[in-house]
C-alpha positions as CSV (number, residue, x, y, z in Angstrom):
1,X,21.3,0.5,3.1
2,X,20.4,-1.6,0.1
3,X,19.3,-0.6,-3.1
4,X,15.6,-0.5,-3.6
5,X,14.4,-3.5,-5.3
6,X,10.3,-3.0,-6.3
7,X,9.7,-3.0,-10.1
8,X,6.8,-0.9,-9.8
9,X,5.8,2.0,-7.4
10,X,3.2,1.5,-4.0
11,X,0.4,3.4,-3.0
12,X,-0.9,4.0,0.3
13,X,-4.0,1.7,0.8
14,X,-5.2,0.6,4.3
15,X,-7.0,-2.1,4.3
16,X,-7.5,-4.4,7.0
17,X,-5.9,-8.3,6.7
18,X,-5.9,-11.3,8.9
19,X,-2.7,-13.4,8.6
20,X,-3.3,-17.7,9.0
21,X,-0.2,-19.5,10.0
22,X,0.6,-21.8,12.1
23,X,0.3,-20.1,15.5
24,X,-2.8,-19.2,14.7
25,X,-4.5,-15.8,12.9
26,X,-2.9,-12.7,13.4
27,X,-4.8,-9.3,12.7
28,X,-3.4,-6.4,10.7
29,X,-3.4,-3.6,7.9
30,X,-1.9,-2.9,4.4
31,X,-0.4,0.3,4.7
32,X,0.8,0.1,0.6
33,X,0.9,-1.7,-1.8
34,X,1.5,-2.5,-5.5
35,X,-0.6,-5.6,-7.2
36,X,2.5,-8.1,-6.7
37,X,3.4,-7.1,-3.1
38,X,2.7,-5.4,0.1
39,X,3.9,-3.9,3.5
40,X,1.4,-5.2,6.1
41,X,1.4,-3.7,9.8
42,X,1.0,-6.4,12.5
43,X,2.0,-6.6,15.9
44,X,3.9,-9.8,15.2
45,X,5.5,-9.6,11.9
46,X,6.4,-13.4,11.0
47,X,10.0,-14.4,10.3
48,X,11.8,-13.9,6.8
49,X,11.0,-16.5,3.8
50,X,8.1,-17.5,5.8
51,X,4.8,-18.6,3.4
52,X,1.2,-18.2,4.7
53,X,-2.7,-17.6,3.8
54,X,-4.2,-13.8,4.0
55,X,-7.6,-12.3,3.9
56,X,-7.2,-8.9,2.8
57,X,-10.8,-7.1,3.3
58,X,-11.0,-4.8,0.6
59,X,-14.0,-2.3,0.3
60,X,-16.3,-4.7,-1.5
61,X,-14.6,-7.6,-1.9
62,X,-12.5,-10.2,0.4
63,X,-9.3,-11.5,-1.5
64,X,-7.5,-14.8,-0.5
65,X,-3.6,-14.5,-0.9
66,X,-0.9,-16.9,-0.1
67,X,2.5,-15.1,0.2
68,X,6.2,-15.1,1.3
69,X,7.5,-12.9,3.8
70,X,10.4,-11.1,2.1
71,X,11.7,-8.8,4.9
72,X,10.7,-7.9,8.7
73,X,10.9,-5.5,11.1
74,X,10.5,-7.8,14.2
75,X,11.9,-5.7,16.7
76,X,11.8,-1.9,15.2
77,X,9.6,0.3,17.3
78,X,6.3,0.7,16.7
79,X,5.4,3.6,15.7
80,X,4.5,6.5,12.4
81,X,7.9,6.5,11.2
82,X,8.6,2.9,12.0
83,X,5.9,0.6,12.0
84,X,6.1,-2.9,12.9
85,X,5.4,-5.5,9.9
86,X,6.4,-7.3,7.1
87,X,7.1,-6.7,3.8
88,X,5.6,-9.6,1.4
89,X,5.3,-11.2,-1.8
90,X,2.4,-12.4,-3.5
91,X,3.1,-16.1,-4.5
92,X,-0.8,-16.9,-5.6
93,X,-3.8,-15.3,-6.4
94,X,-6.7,-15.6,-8.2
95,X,-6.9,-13.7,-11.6
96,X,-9.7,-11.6,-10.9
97,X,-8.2,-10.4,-7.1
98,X,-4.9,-9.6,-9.2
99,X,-7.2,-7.6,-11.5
100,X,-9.3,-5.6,-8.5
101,X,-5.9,-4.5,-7.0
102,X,-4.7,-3.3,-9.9
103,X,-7.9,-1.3,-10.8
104,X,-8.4,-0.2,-7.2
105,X,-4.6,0.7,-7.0
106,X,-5.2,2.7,-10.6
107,X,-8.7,4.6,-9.0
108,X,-6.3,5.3,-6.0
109,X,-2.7,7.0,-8.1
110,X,-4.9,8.6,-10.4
111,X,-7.3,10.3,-7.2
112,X,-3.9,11.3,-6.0
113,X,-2.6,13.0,-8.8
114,X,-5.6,15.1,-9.2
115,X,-5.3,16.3,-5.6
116,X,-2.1,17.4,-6.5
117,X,-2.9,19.1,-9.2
118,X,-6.0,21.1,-7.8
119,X,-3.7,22.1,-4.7
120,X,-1.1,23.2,-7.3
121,X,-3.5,25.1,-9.0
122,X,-4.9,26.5,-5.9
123,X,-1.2,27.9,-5.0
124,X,-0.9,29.4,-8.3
125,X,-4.6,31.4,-7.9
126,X,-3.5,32.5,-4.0
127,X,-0.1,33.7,-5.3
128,X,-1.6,35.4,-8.3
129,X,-4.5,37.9,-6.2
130,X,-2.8,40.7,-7.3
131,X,-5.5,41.1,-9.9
132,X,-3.3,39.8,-12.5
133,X,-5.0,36.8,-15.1
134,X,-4.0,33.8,-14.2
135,X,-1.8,32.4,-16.8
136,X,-2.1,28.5,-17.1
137,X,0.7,26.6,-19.0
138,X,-0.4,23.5,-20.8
């Protein structure tokens, strides 16, 4: 398998996306993300080095991308494990779309970690009902 590639970490976002090519639009969904790139779930992934138009529907916001297909999974199943789509690149977007991802992407890491944390801590207080203090290590 080849070595992993991405300069910076996604995180899971689902947001829905129409695809415009040539064959017309195509419906789908971000299932992650980072603010240069994106795996996008579609019935019909299109083929490798492949440019098009998006409209990724964001909560609040609609952002216009054009980007390049940078690898498929035409024919995988379809499924939790395996979903067909397509990973892309972002070739062009405006500044202000490039800076909502990045913010919304922030909000989103920095919810997660905290609900890591709290269930951590919530493991330590259900292991510890012995009646001893619970001891909390900066």
């Amino acid at each position: 398998m080849s070595r992993e590639r991405r300069q910076s970490s996604r995180i899971e976002v689902k947001w829905p996306v129409i695809v415009q090519h040539d064959k017309g639009d195509m419906a789908g969904e971000t299932l992650n993300f980072n603010a240069i790139s994106a795996f996008i779930r579609c019935p019909k992934p299109l083929r490798l080095n492949e440019i098009f138009d998006m409209t990724i529907n964001a909560p609040d916001r609609r952002l216009s991308v054009n980007a390049e297909v940078v690898w498929s999974n035409i024919h995988g199943r379809d499924d939790e494990i395996t979903p067909r789509g397509m990973g892309v690149r972002f070739l062009n977007m405006a500044s202000e779309d490039q800076a909502f991802i990045t913010k919304a992407l922030a909000t989103q890491s920095l919810g997660k970690v905290a609900t890591e944390y709290l269930r951590t801590l919530e493991k330590k207080v259900h292991k510890n009902r012995s009646g001893h203090p619970l001891k909390i290590q900066a």
